[in-house]
N, C-alpha and C positions, 0 to 999 in steps of 0.2 A: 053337463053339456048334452043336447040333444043330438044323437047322431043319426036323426032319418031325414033330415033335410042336407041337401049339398053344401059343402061352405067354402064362399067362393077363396077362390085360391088368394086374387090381391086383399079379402078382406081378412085373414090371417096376414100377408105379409104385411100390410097395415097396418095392424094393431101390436106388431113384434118391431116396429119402427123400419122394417126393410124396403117400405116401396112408397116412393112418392109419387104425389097425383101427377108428374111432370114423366114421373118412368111407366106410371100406368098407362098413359096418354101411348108412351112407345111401342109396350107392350101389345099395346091393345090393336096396334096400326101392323106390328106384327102376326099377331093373332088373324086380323081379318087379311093378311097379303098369303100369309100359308095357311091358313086354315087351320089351325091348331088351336087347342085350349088353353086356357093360361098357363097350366103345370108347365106345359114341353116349352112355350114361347118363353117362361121364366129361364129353363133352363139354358136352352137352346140361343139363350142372347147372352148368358152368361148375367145374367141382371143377378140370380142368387146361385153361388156354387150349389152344386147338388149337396155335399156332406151337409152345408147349412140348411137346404132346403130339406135335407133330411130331418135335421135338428129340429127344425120348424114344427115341423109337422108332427112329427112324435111325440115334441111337449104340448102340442095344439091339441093332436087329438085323443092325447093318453094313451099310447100303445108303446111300446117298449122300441127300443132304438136296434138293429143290427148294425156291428159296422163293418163287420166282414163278413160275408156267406161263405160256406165251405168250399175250399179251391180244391178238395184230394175226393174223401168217400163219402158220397151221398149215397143212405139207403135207396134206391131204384124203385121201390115199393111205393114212393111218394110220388113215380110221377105218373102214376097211372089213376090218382085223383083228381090230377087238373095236367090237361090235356095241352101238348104244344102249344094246338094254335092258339087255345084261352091264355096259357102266358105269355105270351107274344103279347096278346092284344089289352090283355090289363097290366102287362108288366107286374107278374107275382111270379116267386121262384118256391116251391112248396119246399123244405129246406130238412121235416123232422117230424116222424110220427110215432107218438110215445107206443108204449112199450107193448103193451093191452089195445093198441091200433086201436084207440076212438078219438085223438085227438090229433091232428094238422097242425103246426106250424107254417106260415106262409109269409114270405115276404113281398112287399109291395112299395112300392112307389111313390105312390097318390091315393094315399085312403080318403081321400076327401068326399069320394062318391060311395053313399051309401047303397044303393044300386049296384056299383061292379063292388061291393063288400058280401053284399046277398049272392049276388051271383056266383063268384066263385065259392063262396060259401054251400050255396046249394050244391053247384058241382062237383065238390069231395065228399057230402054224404057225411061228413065228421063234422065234430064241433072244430070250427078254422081259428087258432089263435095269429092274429095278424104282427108280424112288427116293420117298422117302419123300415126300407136301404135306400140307398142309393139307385136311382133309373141303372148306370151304367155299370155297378155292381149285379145287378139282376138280372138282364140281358147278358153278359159276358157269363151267369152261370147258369142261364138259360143253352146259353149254346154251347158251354162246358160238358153241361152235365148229362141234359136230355140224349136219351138213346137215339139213334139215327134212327133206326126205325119209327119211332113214336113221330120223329121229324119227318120223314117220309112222304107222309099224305098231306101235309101242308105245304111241303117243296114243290111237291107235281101238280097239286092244285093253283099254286103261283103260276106256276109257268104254263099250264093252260088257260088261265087269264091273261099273262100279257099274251101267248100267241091267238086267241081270240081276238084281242084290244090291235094287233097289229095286222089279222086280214079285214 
């Protein structure tokens, strides 16, 4: 399988029998009312639970399944690879870095973009072994885990946008 082209989200769920051209028609009517890509309108309509959508995607695209990220000790060392706001915004939880620190572990979402694989790739400086969670798995230990401080400059950056958006 080639992985430097996108692949679109309903044409995996497609070919795994989970989406009809009748729920893509929905999706998609979704997609263009909130603006979203087909990953989140998937979810976000409940059309595929996330564990399956997880499932999906990890036999799709050969990367190994988590099914639970660490709820207690995560070494702290990992999150100074990939930075708040970038997990926030690609939904990845950097989770484990072996021993001899040249390798990442990362969990993610939606690997289906080759482009946010490079990129947070780039961004750790390490070779990134990716596996696939759950969106709301990753988030919850996004906001578990990361230190307040590293949180910090993306809180107060928020909130000087919206009070810019409201004078």
């Amino acid at each position: 399988m080639n992985h430097d082209k996108p692949v679109p989200i309903f044409e995996i769920l497609k070919s795994r029998g989970v989406l009809s051209t009748s729920t893509q028609r929905v999706i998609r009517g979704f997609m263009d009312r909130w603006k979203v890509d087909g990953f989140r309108a998937c979810i976000e309509t409940n059309i595929v639970e996330e564990s399956k959508m997880a499932d999906i995607l990890s036999d799709f695209m050969k990367l190994q399944r988590v099914a639970r990220l660490p709820s207690r000790s995560v070494n702290h060392d990992v999150f100074k690879f990939v930075p708040y706001n970038l997990a926030l915004e690609h939904t990845v939880f950097p989770f484990e870095i072996s021993s001899d620190g040249s390798k990442l572990k990362v969990a993610i979402a939606d690997p289906t973009d080759p482009e946010r694989l490079k990129s947070v790739a780039a961004t750790t400086g390490k070779e990134t072994i990716f596996f696939v969670a759950e969106k709301t798995e990753i988030v919850a230990a996004i906001q578990r885990h990361y230190p307040l401080a590293m949180q910090l400059p993306s809180l107060l950056s928020a909130i000087e946008t919206a009070e810019e958006s409201s004078n």
